[in-house]
N, C-alpha and C positions, 0 to 999 in steps of 0.2 A: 702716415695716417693709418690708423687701426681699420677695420672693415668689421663688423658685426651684423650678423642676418637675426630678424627676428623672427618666431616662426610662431603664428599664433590662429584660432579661424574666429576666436570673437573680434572682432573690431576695435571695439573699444577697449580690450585689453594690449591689441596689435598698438592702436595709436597711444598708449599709456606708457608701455616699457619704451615705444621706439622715441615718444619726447624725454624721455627721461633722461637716456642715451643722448640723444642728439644734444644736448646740452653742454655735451665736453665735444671743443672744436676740435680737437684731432681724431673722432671717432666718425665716421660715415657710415649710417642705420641705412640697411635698405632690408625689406620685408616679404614675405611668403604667408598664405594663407591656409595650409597642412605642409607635412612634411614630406609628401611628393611633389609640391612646388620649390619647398626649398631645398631639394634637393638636384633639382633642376637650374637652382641657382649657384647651389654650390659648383656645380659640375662646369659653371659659366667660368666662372670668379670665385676662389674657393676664401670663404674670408678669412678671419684671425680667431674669429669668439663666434659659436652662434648660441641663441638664447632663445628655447623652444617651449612651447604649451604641451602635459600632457596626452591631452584628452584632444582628438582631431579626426576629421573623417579623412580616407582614403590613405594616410600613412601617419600614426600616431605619434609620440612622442618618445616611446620605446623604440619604434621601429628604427625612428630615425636615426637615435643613437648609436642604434649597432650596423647600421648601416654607416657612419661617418667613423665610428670605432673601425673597423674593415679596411674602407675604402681610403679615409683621409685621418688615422690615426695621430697628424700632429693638431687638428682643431679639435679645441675644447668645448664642449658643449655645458652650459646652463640650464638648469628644467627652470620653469615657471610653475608652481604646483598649486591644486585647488584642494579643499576640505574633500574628502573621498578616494581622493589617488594616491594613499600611501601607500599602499603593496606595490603599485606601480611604478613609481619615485625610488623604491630601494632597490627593486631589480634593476632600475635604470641609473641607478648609480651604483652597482657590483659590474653592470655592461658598458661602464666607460663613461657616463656625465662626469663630468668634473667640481659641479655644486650642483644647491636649488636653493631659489627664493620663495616663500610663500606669498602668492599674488596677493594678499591682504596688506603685505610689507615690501611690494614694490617702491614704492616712496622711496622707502628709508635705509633698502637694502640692497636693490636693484645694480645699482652704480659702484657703488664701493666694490662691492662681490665682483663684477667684469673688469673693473679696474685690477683687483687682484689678480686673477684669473690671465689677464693679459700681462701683466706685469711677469709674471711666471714663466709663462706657454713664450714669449719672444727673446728669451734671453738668448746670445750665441753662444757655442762652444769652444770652450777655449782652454789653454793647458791641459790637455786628455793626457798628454803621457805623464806628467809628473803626477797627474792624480793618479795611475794607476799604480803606485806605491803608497798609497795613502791607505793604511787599515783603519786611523782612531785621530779623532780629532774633540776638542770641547771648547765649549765659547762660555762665559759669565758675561751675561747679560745685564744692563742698567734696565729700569722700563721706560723703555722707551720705541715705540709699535715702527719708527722707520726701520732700529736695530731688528728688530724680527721680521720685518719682512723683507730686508736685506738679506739675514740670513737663511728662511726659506727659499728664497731665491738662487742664493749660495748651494745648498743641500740639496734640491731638484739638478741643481749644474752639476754637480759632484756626482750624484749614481747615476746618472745618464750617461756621462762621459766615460765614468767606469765600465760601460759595457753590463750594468746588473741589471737596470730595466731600459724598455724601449721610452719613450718620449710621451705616451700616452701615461703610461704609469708611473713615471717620474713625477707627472705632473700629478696623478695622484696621492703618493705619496708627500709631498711638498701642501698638498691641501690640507691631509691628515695633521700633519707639522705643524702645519701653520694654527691649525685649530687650537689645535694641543698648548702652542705657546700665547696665544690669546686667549685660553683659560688660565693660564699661571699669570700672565700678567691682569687680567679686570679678576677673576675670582679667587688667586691664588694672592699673589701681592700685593693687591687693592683692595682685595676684599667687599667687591661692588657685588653685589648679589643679582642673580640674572631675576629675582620678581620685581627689581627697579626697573632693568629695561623691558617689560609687559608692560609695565605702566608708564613709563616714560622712558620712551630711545633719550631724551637728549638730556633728562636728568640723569642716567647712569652714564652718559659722558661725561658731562660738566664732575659729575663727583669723580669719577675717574682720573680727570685733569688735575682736580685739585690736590686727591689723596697723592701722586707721583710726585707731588711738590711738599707733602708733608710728612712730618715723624710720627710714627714710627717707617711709612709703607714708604717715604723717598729711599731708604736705604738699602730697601729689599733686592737681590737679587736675582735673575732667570738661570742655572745654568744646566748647557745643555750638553750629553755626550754622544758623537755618530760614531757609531762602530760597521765598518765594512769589509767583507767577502764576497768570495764568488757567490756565497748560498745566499748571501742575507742581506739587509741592512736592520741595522738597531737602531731607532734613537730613544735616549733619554732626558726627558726634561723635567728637571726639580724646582719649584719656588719655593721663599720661603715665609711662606705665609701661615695660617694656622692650619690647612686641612682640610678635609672633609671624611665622609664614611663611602665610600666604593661602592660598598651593596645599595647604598640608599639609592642607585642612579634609574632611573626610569626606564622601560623598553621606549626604545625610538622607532620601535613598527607598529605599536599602537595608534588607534585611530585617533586624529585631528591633534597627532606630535608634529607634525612638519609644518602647522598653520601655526606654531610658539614662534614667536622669534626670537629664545635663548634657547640653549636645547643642542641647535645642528653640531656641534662639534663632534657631540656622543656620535652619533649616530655616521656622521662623516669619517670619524676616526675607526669606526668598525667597518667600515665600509670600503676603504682605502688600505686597511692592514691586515696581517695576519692573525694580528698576537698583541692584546693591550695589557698592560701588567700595573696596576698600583700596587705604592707600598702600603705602609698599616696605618699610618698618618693620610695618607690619598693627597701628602704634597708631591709625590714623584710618580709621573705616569712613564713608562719604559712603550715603543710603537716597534714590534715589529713586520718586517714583511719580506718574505722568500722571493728568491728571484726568480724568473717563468719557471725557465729549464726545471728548478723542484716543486713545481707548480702541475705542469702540465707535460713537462717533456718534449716540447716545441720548441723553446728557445733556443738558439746559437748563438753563441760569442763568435765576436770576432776575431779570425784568425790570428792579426795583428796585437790584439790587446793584452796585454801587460799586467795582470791583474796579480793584488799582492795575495 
């Protein structure tokens, strides 16, 4: 059973996310009201997921972050964000949150998002030595959203095991990822336009469902190439849908971007990589990202690892 903390000081937003949660029986919600309570809780029972408000007296939502980036870098953290805490929300996710929901889109967003996010963060490690001969791998994808998040799942296991990032950044990267191919699949293959889902979450599913069942978009496929190094990881994900234009994309640090609920992936995938690259068509986005050591100069490999 999953363990998730919630960390919130309005009430009513604390009892909001944690029935929401509580609704999937294998998840156990317990709660803190700032982030020096929950971190008092962490330090108990350190859980799987925790999913924190902003804005909080006595240790805020930022704080908290880099305080669990630090101290407990395998738990992933979720913000909860409000109209106003953009600037806040980006540092807190360049300092190690792993997403954010806009509390306006608790409802519809809340669940899936931790669902993911744990889906990710608990997989084991396994075959480390043969991956470390692994430089280049590619998948072609059907659409179909279990295949992509199988294979983000896959890609987080792969450069973690490689020795290229620690487990905090893995998991970022895999978020980035995953963004990346849930826009080639609803706007690249599908061609669902994210002003459906402003106006209706479940009318740009329903038509989403439908178009993967019809021609021309049943046919279409995702595919994806990981290239890996000591320095680096690349991936590139192509669909083949019609496109877009690159320059048209929005700043995602402008104010009352993070209360859209289409949008996060930009801003996710700049946040989690180094290097984002379209082509001219803007059906293939390329996500790079350096490994610490060319980062920072901090990181070590391990002495054991086999890396190609």
């Amino acid at each position: 059973m999953a363990r998730i903390l919630v960390v919130d000081d309005s009430l009513v937003d604390l009892r909001l996310a944690s029935r929401l949660l509580e609704k999937n029986p294998d998840w156990e919600v317990c709660t803190a009201r700032n982030g020096r309570e929950g971190l008092a809780q962490v330090e108990l029972e350190i859980p799987d997921l925790i999913v924190t408000d902003l804005k909080m007296p006595e240790m805020n939502g930022l704080e908290l972050v880099e305080v669990i980036r630090n101290e407990y870098p395998l738990v992933p953290v979720v913000l909860m964000t409000a109209a106003g805490s953009e600037s806040i929300a980006v540092t807190a996710l360049e300092k190690g949150a792993a997403s954010y929901v806009p509390k306006n889109e608790l409802a519809s967003e809340l669940v899936d998002t931790a669902a993911r996010i744990l889906s990710t963060s608990t997989r084991r490690r396994k075959q480390r030595r043969l991956l470390n001969y692994l430089t280049s791998v590619s998948y072609v994808l059907e659409n179909d959203l279990d295949l992509i998040s199988a294979l983000v799942g896959e890609i987080r296991e792969t450069v973690q095991q490689r020795w290229i990032f620690d487990e905090n950044e893995s998991l970022r990267l895999a978020s980035a990822v995953d963004e990346a191919l849930t826009n080639a699949y609803f706007h690249g293959n599908l061609e669902v336009s994210s002003d459906l889902r402003e106006e209706d979450p479940n009318a740009y599913h329903d038509l989403a469902n439908v178009r993967r069942k019809t021609a021309p978009f049943n046919s279409r496929l995702i595919h994806v190439t990981v290239k890996l190094n000591r320095e680096e990881a690349v991936i590139t994900i192509r669909d083949e849908g019609a496109g877009f234009n690159p320059d048209g994309l929005p700043d995602p640090t402008q104010p009352g971007y993070l209360e859209r609920p289409s949008g996060r992936g930009v801003l996710l995938m700049r946040a989690f990589t180094d290097e984002i690259l379209y082509n001219d068509t803007g059906n293939e986005v390329t996500l790079r990202k350096r490994a610490s050591q060319h980062r920072d100069g901090n990181y070590v490999l391990d002495e054991n690892a086999e890396l190609g």
